[in-house]
N, C-alpha and C positions, 0 to 999 in steps of 0.2 A: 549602526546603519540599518538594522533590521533583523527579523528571526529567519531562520534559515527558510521556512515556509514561505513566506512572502517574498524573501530574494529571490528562490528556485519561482513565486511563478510572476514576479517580474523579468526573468531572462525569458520564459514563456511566453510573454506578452513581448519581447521584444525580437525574441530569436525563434518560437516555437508555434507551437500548435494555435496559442494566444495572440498571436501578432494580427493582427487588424480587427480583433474579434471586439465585439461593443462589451458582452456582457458572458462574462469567463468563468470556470470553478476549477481553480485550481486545487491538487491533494496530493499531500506528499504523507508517507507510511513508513516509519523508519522500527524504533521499538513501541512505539504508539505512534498515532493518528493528528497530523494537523494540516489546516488547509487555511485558503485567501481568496476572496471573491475580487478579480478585477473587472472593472470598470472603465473601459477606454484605454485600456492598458497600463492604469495604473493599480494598482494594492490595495483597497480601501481596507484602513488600519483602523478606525472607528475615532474617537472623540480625545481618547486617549493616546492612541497608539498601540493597543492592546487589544484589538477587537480581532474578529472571524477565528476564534477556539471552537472551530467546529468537532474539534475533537473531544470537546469537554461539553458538549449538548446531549441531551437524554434521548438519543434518535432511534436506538434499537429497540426499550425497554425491560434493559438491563437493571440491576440494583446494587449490581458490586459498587462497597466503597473507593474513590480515585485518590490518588493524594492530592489533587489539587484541593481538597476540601467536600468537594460534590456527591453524589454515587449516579450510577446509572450513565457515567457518560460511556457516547461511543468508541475511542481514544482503547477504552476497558476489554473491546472484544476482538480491535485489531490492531494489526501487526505484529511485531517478532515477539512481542513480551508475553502477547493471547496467543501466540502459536506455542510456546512455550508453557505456558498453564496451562492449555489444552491436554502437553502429551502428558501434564506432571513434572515437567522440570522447574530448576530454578531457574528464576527471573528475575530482573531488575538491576538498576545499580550501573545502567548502560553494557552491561553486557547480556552476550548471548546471540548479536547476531550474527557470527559463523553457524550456531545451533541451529539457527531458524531458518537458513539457506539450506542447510542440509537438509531440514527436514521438506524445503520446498521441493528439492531434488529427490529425495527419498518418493515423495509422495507421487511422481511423474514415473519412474523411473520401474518398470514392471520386472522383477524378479523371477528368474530363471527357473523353467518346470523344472521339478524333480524326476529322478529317472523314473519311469514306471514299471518296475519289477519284474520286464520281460525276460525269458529266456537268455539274450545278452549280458542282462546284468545280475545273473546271478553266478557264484562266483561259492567255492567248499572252501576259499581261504579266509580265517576267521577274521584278519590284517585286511585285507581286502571290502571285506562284507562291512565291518565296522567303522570304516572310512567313506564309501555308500552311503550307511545309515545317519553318519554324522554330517554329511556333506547333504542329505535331504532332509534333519532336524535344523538346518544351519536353513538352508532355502525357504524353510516353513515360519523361521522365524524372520527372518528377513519380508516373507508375505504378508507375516501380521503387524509389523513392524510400517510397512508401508500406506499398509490400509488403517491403520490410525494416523499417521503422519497427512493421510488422504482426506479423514477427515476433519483433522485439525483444517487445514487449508480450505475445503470449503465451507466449515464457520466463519473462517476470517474473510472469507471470498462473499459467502452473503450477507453476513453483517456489514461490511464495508460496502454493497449494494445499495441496502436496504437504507440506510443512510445517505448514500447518494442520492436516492429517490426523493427523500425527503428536505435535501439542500436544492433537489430540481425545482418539486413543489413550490418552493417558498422563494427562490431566487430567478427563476427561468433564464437557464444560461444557455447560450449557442452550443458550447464546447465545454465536455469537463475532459482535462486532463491528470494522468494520474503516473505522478512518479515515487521511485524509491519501491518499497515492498510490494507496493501499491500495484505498479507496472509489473510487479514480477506475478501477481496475481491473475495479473489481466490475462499475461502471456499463459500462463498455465492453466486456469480454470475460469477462461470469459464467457462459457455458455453460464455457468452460476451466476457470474455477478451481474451480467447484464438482465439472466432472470430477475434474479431479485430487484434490479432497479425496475423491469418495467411492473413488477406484482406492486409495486409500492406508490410508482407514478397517477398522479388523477386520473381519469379518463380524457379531458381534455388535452391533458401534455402526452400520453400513447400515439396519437398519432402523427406529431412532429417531436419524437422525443431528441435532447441533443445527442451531438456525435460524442462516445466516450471512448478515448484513444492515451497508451500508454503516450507518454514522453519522450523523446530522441534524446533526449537527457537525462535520464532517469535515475542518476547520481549524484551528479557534477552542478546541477542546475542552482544550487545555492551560492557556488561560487563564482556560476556568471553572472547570479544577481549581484553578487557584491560590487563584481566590477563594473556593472552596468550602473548602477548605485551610486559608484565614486566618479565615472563620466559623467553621470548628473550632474555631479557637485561641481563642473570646472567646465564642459560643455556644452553646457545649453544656456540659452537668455537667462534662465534666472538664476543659474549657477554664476553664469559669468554677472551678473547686474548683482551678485550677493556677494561675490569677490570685490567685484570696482568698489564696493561701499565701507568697505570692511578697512580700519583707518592700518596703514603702512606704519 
């Protein structure tokens, strides 16, 4: 029926952000990076069937080898697999994204001053003092702990920009939507990424640049493409005139 990319933003185009829009970018961000450019609300798949790997274009430059064969694609610097080589974890292998939610949360999430060693908190029980000390070792690492997880996230927030800018340049779409990691991006650090998209925009596209807005689906949307997909097949004139044809 299709790849999970082009389902999610045909329900876009049919349920979403995308619905009457002429010329769309959709982007879905899971452990890497893919997206669909529609066109009157449909998917263009290319000649093949395999076309818009926006994810696998050299749009940051980067150099890292991909497995798709390539190096340098952008796919390499976001989502959950680069927020994960970011802190130093392992990756790949489709796991890892409970790891990568945490760290989005981690990186949001401002960790609790230490006591500041006033009069109150000092304390002649050595049980006492030592609990203190460890519970303010404990909040220190927890601070440092965030503010890498902090900047994991806004690499993957402006690379995933910067890229954007460059699918604007060359596609000029009304609307990019952005689901999956993608949206949780948005939600968390969209003064980045919108930076980054306009440092990258021509000068002519800065001053009508398109609207770029998370998804009201921003999980689910691959499986209302599907179904929107198989009412195709049975629904409409050429579904039903590719039924009538088809020998009983």
């Amino acid at each position: 029926m299709g790849n999970d990319t082009a389902l999610a933003g045909l329900a876009e185009a049919r349920r979403g952000l995308l619905r009457g829009v002429q010329v769309g970018l959709h982007l879905h961000v899971d452990f890497d990076l893919g997206g669909v450019l529609i066109v009157d609300g449909r998917p263009l798949g290319g000649a093949s069937g395999i076309g818009a790997e926006f994810g696998h274009m050299p749009l940051t430059g980067g150099d890292a080898p991909c497995m798709c064969g390539a190096s340098g694609c952008w796919g390499m610097e976001v989502g959950a697999n680069a927020l994960l080589r970011h802190m130093g974890l392992a990756y790949g292998g489709g796991k890892g994204r409970a790891q990568a939610a945490h760290l989005l949360a981690q990186a949001t999430t401002k960790a609790a001053s230490p006591p500041d060693g006033g009069p109150a908190d000092r304390t002649t029980d050595d049980q006492a003092e030592a609990a203190v000390q460890a519970e303010v070792a404990a909040q220190a690492e927890a601070a440092v702990q965030a503010e890498a997880a902090m900047q994991a996230v806004v690499a993957n927030a402006r690379a995933l920009g910067r890229g954007i800018a460059a699918l604007v340049n060359a596609h000029d779409p009304e609307v990019v939507v952005l689901s999956g990691l993608a949206a949780d991006l948005y939600e968390r650090v969209a003064p980045v990424l919108t930076g980054a998209v306009e440092d990258g925009l021509m000068t002519i596209r800065r001053d009508r640049p398109p609207l770029i807005a998370p998804s009201a689906m921003p999980w689910r949307g691959s499986l209302l493409g599907a179904m929107e997909s198989v009412f195709d097949a049975f629904l409409t004139p050429e579904g039903l005139a590719t039924w009538l044809s088809t020998p009983k």
